[in-house]
Every structure is written in structure tokens, then in C-alpha cells.
C-alpha positions in Angstrom: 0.0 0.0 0.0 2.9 2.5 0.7 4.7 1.9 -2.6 0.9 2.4 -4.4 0.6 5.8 -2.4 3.9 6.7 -3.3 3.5 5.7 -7.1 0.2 8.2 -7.0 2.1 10.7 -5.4 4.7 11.1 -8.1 3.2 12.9 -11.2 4.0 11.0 -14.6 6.2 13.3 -17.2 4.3 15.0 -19.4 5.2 13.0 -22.2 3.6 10.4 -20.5 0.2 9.3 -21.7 -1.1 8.8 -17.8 -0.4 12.6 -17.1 -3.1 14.0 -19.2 -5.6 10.7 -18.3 -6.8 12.9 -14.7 -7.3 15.8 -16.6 -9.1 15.0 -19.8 -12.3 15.1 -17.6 -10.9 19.0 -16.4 -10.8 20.0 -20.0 -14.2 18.6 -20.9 -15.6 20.9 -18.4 -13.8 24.2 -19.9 -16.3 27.2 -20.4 -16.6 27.6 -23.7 -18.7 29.0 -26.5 -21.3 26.3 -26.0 -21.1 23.9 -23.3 -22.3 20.5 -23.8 -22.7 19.7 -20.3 -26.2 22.1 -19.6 -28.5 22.5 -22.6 -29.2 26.4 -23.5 -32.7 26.1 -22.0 -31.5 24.9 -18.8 -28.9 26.9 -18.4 -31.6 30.0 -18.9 -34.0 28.5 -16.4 -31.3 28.0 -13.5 -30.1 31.3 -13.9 -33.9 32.5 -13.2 -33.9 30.5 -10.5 -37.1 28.0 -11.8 -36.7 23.9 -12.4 -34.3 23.3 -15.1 -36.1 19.9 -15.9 -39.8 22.1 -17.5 -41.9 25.1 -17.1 -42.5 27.9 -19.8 -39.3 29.2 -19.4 -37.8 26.1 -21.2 -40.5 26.2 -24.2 -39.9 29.6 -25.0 -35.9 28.8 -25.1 -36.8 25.8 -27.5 -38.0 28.4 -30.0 -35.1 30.2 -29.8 -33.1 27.4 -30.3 -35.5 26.6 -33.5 -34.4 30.1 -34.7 -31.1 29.2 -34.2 -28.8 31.1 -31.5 -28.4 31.4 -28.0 -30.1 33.9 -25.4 -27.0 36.6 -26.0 -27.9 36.2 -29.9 -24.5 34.4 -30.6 -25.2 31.6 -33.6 -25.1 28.3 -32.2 -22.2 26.1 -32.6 -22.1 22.7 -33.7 -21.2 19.2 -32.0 -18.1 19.4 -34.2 -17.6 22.9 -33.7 -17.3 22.1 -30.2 -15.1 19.4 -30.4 -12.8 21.3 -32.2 -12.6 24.2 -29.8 -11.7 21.6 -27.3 -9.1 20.0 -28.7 -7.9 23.6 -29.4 -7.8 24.1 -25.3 -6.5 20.9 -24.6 -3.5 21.0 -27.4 -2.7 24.5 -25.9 -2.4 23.0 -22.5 -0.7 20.8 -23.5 1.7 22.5 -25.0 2.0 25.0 -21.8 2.6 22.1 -20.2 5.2 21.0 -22.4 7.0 24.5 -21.7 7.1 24.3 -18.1 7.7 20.6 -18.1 11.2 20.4 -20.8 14.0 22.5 -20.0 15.1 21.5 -23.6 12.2 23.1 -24.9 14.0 25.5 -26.5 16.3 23.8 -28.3 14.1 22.0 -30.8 10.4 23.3 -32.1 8.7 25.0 -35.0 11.3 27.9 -36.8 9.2 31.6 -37.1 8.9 32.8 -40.9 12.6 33.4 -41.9 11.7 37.4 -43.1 15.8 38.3 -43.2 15.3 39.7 -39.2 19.1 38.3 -38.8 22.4 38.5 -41.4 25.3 36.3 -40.1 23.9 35.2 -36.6 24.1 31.5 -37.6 27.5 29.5 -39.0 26.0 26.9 -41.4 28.2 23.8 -42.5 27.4 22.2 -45.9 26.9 18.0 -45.6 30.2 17.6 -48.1 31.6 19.9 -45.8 31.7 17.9 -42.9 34.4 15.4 -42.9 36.6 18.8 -43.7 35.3 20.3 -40.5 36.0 17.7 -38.0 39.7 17.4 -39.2 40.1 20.8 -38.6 38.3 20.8 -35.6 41.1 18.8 -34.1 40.7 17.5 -30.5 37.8 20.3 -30.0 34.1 19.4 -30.2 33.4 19.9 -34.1 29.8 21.9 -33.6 27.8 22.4 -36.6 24.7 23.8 -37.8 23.2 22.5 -40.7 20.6 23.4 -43.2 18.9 20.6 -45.1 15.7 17.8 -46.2 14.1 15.3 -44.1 15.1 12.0 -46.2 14.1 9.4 -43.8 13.5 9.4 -39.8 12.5 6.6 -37.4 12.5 6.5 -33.2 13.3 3.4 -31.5 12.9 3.9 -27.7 14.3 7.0 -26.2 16.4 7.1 -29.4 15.8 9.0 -33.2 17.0 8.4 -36.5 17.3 11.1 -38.9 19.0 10.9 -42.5 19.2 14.8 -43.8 19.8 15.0 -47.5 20.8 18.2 -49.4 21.1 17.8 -53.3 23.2 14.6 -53.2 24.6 14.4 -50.3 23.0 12.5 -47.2 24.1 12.2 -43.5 22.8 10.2 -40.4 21.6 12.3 -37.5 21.3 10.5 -34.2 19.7 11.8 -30.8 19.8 9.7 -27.4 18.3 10.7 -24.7 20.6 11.1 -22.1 20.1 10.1 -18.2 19.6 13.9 -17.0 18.2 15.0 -20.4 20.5 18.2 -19.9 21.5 17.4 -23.7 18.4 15.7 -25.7 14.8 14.9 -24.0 12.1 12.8 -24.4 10.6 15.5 -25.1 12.9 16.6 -28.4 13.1 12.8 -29.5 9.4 12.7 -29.6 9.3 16.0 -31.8 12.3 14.5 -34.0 10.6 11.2 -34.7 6.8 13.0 -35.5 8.6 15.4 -38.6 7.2 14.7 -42.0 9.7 13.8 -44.5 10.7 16.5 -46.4 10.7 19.0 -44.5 13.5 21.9 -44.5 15.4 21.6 -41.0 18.0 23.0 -38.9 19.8 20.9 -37.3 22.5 21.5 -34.6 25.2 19.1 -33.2 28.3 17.7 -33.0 30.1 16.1 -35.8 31.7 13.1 -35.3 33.8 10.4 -36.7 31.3 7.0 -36.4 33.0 3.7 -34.7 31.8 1.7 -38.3 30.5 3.2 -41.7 27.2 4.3 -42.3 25.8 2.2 -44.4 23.2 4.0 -46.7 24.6 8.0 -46.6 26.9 9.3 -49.0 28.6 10.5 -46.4 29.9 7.4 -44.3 32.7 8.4 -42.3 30.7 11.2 -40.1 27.6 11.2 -37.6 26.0 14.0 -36.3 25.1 13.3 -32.4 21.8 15.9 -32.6 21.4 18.7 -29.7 18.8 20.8 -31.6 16.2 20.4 -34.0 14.0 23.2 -35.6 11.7 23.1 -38.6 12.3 25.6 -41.1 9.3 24.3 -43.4 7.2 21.4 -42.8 6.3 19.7 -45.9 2.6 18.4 -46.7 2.1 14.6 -47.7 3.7 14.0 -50.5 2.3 12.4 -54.2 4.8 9.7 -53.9 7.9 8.6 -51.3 11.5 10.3 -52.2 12.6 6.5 -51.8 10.7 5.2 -54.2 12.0 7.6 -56.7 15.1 7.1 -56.0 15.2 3.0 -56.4 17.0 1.5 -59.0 14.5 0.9 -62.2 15.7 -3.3 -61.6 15.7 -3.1 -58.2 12.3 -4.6 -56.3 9.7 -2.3 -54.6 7.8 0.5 -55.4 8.7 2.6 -58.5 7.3 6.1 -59.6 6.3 6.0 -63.6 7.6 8.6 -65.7 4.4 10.4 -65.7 4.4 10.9 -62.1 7.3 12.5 -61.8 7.0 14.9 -64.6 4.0 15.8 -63.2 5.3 16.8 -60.0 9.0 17.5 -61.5 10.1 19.7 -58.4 9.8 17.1 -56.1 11.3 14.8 -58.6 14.0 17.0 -58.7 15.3 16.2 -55.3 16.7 12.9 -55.8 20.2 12.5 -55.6 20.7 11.1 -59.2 18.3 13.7 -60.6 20.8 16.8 -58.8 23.4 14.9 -60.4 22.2 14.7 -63.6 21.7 18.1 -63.9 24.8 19.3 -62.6 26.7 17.2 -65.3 23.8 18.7 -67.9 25.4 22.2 -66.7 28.5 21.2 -66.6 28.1 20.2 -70.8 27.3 23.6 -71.1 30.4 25.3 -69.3 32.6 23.1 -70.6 31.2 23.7 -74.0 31.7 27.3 -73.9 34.8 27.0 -72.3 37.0 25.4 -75.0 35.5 27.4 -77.8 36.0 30.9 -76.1 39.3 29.8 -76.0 39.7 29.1 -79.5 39.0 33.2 -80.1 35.0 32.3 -80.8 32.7 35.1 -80.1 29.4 33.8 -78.3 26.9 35.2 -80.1 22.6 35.5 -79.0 20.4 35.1 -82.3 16.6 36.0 -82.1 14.1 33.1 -81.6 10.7 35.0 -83.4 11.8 34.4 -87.1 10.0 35.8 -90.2 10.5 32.2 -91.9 11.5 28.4 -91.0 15.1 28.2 -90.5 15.5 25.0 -92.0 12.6 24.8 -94.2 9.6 21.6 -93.6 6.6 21.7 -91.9 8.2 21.2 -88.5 7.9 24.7 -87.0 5.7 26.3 -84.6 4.0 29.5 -86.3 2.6 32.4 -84.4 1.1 36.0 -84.8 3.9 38.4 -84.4 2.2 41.9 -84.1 -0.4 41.1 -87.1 2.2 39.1 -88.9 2.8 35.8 -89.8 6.0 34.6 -87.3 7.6 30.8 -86.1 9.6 29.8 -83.8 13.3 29.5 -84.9 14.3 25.9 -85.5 17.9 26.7 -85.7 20.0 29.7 -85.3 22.0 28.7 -88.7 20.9 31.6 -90.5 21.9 33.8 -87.7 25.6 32.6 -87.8 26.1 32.6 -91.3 25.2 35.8 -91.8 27.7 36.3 -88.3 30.3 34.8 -90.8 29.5 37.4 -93.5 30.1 39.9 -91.2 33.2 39.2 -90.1 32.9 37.6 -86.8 34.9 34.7 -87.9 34.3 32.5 -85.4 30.9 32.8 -83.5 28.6 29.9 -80.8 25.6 30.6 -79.2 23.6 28.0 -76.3 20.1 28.7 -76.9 16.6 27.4 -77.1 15.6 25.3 -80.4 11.8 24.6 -81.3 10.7 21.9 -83.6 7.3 20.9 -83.9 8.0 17.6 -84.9 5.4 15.0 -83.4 8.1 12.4 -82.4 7.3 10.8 -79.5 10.5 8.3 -79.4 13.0 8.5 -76.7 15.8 10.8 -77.8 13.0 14.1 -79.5 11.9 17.2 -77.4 9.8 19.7 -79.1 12.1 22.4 -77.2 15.6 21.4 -76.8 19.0 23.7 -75.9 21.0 24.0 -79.0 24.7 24.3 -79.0 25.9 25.7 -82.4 28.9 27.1 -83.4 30.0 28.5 -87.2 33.3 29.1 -88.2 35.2 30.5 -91.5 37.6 27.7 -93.1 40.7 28.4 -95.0 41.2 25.2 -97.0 39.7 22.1 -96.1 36.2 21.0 -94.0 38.8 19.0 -91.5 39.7 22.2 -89.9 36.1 21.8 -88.7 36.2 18.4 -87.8 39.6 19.1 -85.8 37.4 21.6 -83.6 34.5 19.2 -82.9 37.7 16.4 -82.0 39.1 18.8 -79.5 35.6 20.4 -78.0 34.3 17.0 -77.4 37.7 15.6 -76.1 37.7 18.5 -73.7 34.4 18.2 -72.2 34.7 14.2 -71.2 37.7 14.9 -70.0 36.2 17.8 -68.1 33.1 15.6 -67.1 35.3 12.7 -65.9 36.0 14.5 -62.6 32.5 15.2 -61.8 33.1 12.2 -59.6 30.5 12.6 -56.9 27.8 13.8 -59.3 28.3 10.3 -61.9 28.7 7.5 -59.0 25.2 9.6 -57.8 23.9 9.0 -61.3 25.6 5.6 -61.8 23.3 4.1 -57.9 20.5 4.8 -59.9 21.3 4.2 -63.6 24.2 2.3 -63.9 26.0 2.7 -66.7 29.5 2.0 -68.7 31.7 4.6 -68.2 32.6 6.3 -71.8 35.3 5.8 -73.7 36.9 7.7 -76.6 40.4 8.0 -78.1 42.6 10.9 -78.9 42.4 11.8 -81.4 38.8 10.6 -82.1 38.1 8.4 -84.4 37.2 9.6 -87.9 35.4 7.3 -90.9 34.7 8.0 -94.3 30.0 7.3 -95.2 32.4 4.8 -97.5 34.5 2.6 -94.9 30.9 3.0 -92.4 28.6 1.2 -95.2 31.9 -1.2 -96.1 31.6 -2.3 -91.8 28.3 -3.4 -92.3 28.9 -5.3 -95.3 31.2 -6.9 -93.6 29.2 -7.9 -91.2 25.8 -8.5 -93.4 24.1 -5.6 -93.3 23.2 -4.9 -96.6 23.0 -0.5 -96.7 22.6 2.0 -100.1 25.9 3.5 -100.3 24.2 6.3 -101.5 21.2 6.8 -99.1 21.2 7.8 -95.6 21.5 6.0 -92.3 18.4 4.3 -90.2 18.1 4.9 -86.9 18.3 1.4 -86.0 21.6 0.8 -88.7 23.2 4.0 -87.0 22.8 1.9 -83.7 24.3 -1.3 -85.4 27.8 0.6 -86.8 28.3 1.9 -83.4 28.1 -0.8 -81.6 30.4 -2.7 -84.6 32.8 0.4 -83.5 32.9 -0.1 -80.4 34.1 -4.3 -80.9 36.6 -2.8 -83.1 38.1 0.5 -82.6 36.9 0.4 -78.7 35.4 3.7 -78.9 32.1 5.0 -77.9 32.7 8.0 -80.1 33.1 9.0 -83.9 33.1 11.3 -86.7 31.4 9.5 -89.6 32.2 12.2 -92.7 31.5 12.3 -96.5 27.9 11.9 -96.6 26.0 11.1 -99.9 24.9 14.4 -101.6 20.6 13.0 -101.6 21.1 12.4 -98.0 22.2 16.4 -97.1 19.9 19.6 -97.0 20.5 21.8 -100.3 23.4 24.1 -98.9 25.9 21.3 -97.9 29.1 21.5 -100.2 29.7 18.8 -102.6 32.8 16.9 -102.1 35.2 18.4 -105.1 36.3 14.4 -106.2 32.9 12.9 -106.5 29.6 15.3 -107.0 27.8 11.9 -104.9 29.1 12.9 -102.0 29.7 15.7 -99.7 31.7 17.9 -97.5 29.5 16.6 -94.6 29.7 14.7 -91.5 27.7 13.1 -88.4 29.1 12.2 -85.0 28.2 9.7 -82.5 27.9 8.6 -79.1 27.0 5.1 -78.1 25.3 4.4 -81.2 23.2 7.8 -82.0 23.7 10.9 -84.0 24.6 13.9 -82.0 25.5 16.2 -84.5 24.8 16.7 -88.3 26.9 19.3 -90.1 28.9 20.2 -93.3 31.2 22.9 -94.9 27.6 25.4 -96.4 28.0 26.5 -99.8 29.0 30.4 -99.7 28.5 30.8 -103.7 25.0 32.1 -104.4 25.4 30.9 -107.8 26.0 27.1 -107.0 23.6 27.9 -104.0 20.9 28.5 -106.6 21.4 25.8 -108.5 21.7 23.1 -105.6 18.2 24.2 -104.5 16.9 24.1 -107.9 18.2 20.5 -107.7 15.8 19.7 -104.8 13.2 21.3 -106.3 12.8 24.1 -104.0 11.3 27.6 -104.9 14.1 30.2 -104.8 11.9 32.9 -104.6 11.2 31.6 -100.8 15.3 31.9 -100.0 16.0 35.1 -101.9 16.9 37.1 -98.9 19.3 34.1 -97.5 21.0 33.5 -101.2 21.0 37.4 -101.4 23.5 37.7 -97.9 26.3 35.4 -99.5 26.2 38.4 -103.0 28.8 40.4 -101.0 31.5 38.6 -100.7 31.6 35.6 -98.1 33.9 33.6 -96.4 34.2 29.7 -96.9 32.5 28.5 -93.7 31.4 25.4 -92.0 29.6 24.6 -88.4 27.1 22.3 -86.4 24.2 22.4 -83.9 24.2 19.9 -81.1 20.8 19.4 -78.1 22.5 19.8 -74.5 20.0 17.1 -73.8 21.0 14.4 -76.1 24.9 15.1 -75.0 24.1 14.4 -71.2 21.6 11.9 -71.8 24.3 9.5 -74.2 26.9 10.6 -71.8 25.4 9.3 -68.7 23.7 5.8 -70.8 20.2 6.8 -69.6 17.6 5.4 -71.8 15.0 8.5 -72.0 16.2 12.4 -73.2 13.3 13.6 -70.4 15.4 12.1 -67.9 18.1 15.1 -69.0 15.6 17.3 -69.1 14.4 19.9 -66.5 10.8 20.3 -67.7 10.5 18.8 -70.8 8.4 19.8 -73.5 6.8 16.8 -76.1 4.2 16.5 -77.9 1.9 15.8 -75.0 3.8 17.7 -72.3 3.6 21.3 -71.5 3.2 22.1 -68.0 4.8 22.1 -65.8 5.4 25.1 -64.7 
């Protein structure tokens, strides 16, 4: 009997259930609004000091109550209206409670609106930051603060689980609740361990070096032992579980279709091979740019809103342009010659390309980035093809040390790394159709490449050259747009070329023809109407430079770089025939 008295006499913690047992029946009897306890009518009737149970007191209250309101004239609330004002009391109680109750309180809770109040009143530490810090932390206590998602988070016991992501990085956060709780409570574990997943945190603690990997984080040689949790923004339920989206495509479990995630691309987004992705997509670009600044080209910005097709078909998107009939400009070719004509030599540009072109294969976008460059040539169309060797060289080289970015990629979609030779490998339309004759593939010497034959000689490259890249030049004349240069040995062929990776055409260009005379007459030869290219024959009248260049999609480079098998993969918000939200 004494130990029972004593057991009632101590008061349970307030994260204990029993606490709030003895005064749920307290709460219930709050005043509020419209207490359920006494009906309206006999509240009235004691107050007038009559029988609460009858008399004509009550019946005139009951047609009130018909009317609707109370005796004050307040509108009368509903059971559920009730309810929820009670809960309302009880959670704020409990939450007083909670206050008084948790000296850690403060150390872990909902973040006010982050309005810029403060500039430089918190040290943040990035997650590929952290093995850094603690090195040069030495023997002190390496304290961090740190900004970033909600991947995953379980409790067990008096114990959390957190694993914080940001871009594609992720790190385990572990809080134990110690014997005092001077450090973490029961109180902050509960909080950790009810977070959505998702949500933007901060997260303060000590960085340490863990006694065995982490298994499962990017990050496996540090633990953060959590002293502080605070919500920056709580995230809703989401359409589909970060995990899920993250699992290999031949991997069991739950998978998110391609739909799914286009539709809600900005969640998408947040996987760690998707960041990667994009950061080697970006890093194309740069890289790109890079080598042919340094080869004295001029980067040039062409307009997009074009009087005419810029390669002619019925593949463009047409518009109203002030009253006027306007498309979208399928290539910026006509814009860099006329570059070349005026003297700029050399000249790129990395820009939006729009073809209306209702392909709906794997490797076609309706909106794509273009990356063109012209150039003049002094003798020969292999002073391009020695630019494309080098530009391309360059940029896997440069892409080859974006080593945290591809083994992100390569969890998800594994792939072979590329390989390449210096200098690339060049072949004559000649020694490509002899390949597959060698190998019985019967292919017109004088007609252009299938799809599915283009994916055949690569693969027959790479079992004998052991290259996944290649300059296949000297393409038949039928097979080449009007304005491609015939070669000067054999009027069959042309001063043209494709190149490859893994199989598929990235590029198609050729040394143009700068004589309007033998410009004329090639289109003639196709059976175009001159009148319809007057103006572009017209700009090569005034003397023009021999010239060359090539257009290449962004897309289609990181995509065949990185062996995915669909373009939309490389593709922020990609635009198809059926696709054009979001945003």
C-alpha cells in the first residue's frame, strides 16, 4: 500500500500518456462558447432560478433554439464545432505544459517565418563539408549547424533516427536521450521522430567520426550526435515517397512512372541522381563554352521569333507576331552565317531550339537547348572536324572529374563509363557502309543512315576500334539539305559529317556552300522555290567567307553521356508532344 501511495504521489512526465488521463475530464468541463454539459434552455431557467427539468421558461428557449442562436444572440455552434474548440484548449495546455515541463524546450520546435530579421547570426556547414570540419576541428568538439531535407526518420525507444539529404549528399543524425536529459529529451526525441519527410530543417550538433561506416549515406565516415532540431518548413504529404523515386528501375519495390514524376518534377527533382544529372547537364554547357571561347570564338545571341523556317519543312511552330505571320526558330543557322558574312569569324551561341515535330521516341523534345557554333575555313572542311575532336575531347575529359555527381547517377542508372580516343576516331559514309557489309548488313551507299543501322555501326565500333565516339564524314549528296558542299572528287558525296555517341547521332553538319550561284542551283536541284530563300542567297552576293559549323541538343549530349535510356530524364521540364506544364 505505501509503494501504491507513493506511485500516485509522483506525477508521470508529461510525455507520459497517464499525465493528461486525470485531466481530460478538467478540460471537458472548460467554459466555452457552448457547453455541452447544460442545454441552452437549462442553463436560462437556472439562472432565473425556476426547475431546469420544465416550465415555460424552457419552451420559449426551444424556439429560440429553433431560430437558431443562443439567449446573447451568438449563432449556435455545432457538436463538431465544439469538439474542435476543445481540442484547441486541450493541445494549448498541452503545449503550456510541455514549456514548463522540458528545459530543452527551446532547443528544438517550429522555426518563425525566416523574413531576413538576422544576417550572419548562424555558422552553417554544408553536408560535403563535414568530414573537412572535423579534421580541422582537431581535439575540440566539431559543432555544426546545418541546413537541409528530411530524407528518412525513425524513433526506436528513447532514441531518433534522422538521415538529412541536401542535393546529393546525405548524412545520419542520431539523438539519445541522455540520463539527466541536460543534452536531448524525451521530449525533443518525440518531436524528432513526428517530422514529415521532407521538411526543410536546422539541425545543430556535433560532428563526429562514427565507430563503423554508415551504411546507406553518402557521407559514411561522419555522424551528427543531434542537440537541436528546428523546422524551417514542414512539408505536406507528398504524391509519392522520395525513396521510391530514388530506387533502381531493376531493383524490387515501389517505382514512380515517368508520368508521375513529370507531373510533380520539383519534387522529382530532389533525388540525388536527378541533382546529379543536372549538374553534369550544366557542366556540358560550361565546358562547351569554355573550349571554344578559348579558341578566339565570339558567343553570339540570335533571335528566336523568325520571319521564316530556319530550316525549311513543316516542323515549326507558327505564331502572330504583331499582325504578322511569325515561327519559332528551329535553328539559329541563319543567324551565324550571316555572323560569318560579317566578319565575326568565329561565333557559338547556347540557346533554345523549337521543332514541332510530333516524335514521340526516346531521344525528341519539341524544345531542346541548342549548342551551335559556325566558323570561317581556309582550305579544307577538317579544320572543322579538328574543332569538334578537341571540343568534345575536352568536355569528357572535363566531365570525368564530376566524380560525386556520376557514381550519384551511376546508384540509380548504372551505366559503362565512356570511352573515346585521342584523337577521335574519324570514318569516311564509304569505310561505315563497307563495316556493315562486312558484317551482313546490306546498306545503299548512296542513301542515308536508319536509326536502328546508326545503332548497329556503333556498336560494330565499339568491338573494333573500342570507342564510344566517332566522326562518320562524307555523306552522300541525296542524303544532305541543299546548302551542304559537294565533295570536289565525286559530286555523290559531300563535305559533310555526323558524329556519334553510343550508337546515336549527336551532330549533323557540313562545310555550307557560300556561292550564291551554285547555292541557286543546288536548290533548284531539290526542287525548291528560290523565290522563298532570296533574302538568304541574297546575304552570301557580298563577298563571303568559306565556312562550315554544327548544332548539337545539350540534352542528347548528357543523356548518351550518362547511358540513360530516356532524353526527359536530362531534361528539366521537358516539353513533347503531350507535355507542357509544368510550370
Amino acid at each position: 500500500n505505501k509503494g501504491r501511495q507513493r506511485r500516485m504521489q509522483q506525477s508521470p512526465p508529461w510525455w507520459d500518456e497517464r499525465s493528461t488521463r486525470g485531466e481530460r475530464r478538467n478540460m471537458e468541463d472548460l467554459s466555452l462558447n457552448e457547453p455541452e454539459a447544460q442545454p441552452e434552455a437549462a442553463q436560462q431557467k437556472t439562472q432565473d432560478g425556476g426547475n431546469p427539468s420544465g416550465g415555460s421558461g424552457g419552451k420559449k428557449n426551444k424556439k429560440k433554439d429553433k431560430k437558431g442562436g443562443d439567449g446573447d444572440g451568438k449563432p449556435k455552434l455545432t457538436r463538431a464545432e465544439i469538439k474542435a474548440q476543445r481540442l484547441a484548449a486541450r493541445g494549448a495546455k498541452a503545449g503550456q505544459q510541455q514549456q514548463e515541463a522540458d528545459p530543452l524546450a527551446d532547443k528544438y520546435g517550429d522555426m518563425g517565418l525566416v523574413q531576413s530579421t538576422t544576417n550572419g547570426a548562424f555558422e552553417f556547414t554544408s553536408l560535403s563539408d563535414l568530414e573537412t570540419k572535423i579534421q580541422e576541428s582537431g581535439a575540440e568538439p566539431c559543432v555544426v549547424r546545418l541546413r537541409a531535407r528530411i530524407h528518412a526518420v525513425r524513433g526506436k525507444g528513447k532514441s531518433a533516427f534522422v538521415v538529412l539529404r541536401d542535393r546529393t549528399a546525405t548524412v545520419q543524425c542520431v539523438f539519445f536521450v541522455d540520463k539527466e536529459q541536460k543534452v536531448v529529451s524525451k521530449g525533443m526525441v518525440k518531436y524528432v521522430t513526428s517530422l514529415s519527410k521532407e521538411s526543410v530543417v536546422d539541425v545543430t550538433g556535433v560532428a563526429v567520426v562514427p565507430s563503423s561506416p554508415v551504411e546507406g549515406c553518402t557521407i559514411k565516415q561522419v555522424e551528427i550526435q543531434g542537440t537541436g532540431m528546428f523546422v524551417v518548413s514542414k512539408a505536406a504529404p507528398l504524391p509519392f515517397d522520395i525513396a521510391d523515386a530514388c530506387r533502381r528501375e531493376d531493383a524490387e519495390g515501389a517505382h514512380v512512372n515517368q508520368d508521375t514524376r513529370l507531373d510533380n518534377r520539383f519534387i522529382d527533382l530532389r533525388t540525388p541522381a536527378n541533382q546529379a544529372i543536372f549538374r553534369i547537364q550544366s557542366a556540358v554547357g560550361q565546358l562547351f563554352r569554355e573550349n571554344l571561347l578559348s579558341k578566339d570564338f565570339v558567343e553570339i545571341h540570335t533571335p528566336k521569333i523568325m520571319a521564316g523556317s530556319s530550316e525549311g519543312g513543316s516542323s515549326v511552330f507558327e505564331l502572330k507576331y504583331m499582325g504578322r505571320n511569325a515561327c519559332l526558330a528551329q535553328s539559329p543557322q541563319l543567324c551565324k552565317q550571316m555572323a560569318i558574312c560579317a566578319d565575326f569569324g568565329r561565333v557559338f551561341e547556347i540557346g533554345p531550339v523549337f521543332r514541332a515535330e510530333k516524335s514521340f521516341t526516346h531521344r525528341h523534345l519539341c524544345e531542346f537547348v541548342g549548342m551551335d557554333f559556325e566558323m570561317t575555313i581556309k582550305e579544307h572542311y577538317f579544320e572543322l572536324l579538328d574543332v569538334i575532336d578537341e571540343l568534345f575531347v575536352y568536355m569528357f575529359d572535363g566531365l570525368k572529374n564530376k566524380k560525386e555527381e556520376l557514381e550519384a547517377v551511376n546508384q540509380q542508372y548504372p551505366f559503362e563509363p565512356l570511352e573515346y580516343l585521342r584523337p577521335s576516331l574519324r570514318l569516311t559514309f564509304e569505310e561505315g557502309v563497307q563495316l556493315l557489309k562486312e558484317n551482313g548488313i546490306d546498306q545503299d551507299p548512296f542513301d542515308d543512315l536508319s536509326t536502328e543501322v546508326e545503332r548497329t555501326l556503333g556498336r560494330l565500333v565499339k568491338e573494333k576500334y573500342k570507342t564510344d565516339f566517332y566522326i562518320l564524314h562524307r555523306y552522300p549528296l541525296a542524303a544532305r539539305p541543299f546548302y551542304t558542299m559537294p565533295a570536289p572528287d565525286d559530286p555523290r558525296y559531300t563535305n559533310s559529317y555526323d558524329v556519334f555517341i553510343r550508337g546515336e547521332e549527336i551532330i549533323s553538319g557540313a562545310q555550307r556552300i557560300h556561292d550564291p550561284a551554285l547555292l541557286t542551283e543546288r536548290a533548284k536541284a531539290k526542287g525548291m522555290d528560290v523565290s522563298t530563300i532570296e533574302s538568304y542567297i541574297k546575304s552570301f552576293s557580298f563577298g563571303a567567307h568559306p565556312h562550315g559549323g554544327c548544332g548539337v541538343g545539350l540534352e542528347r549530349v548528357a543523356m548518351l553521356y550518362l547511358g540513360l535510356n530516356n532524353i526527359r530524364k536530362s531534361s528539366m521540364f521537358p516539353r513533347d508532344p503531350q507535355r507542357l506544364t509544368p510550370p
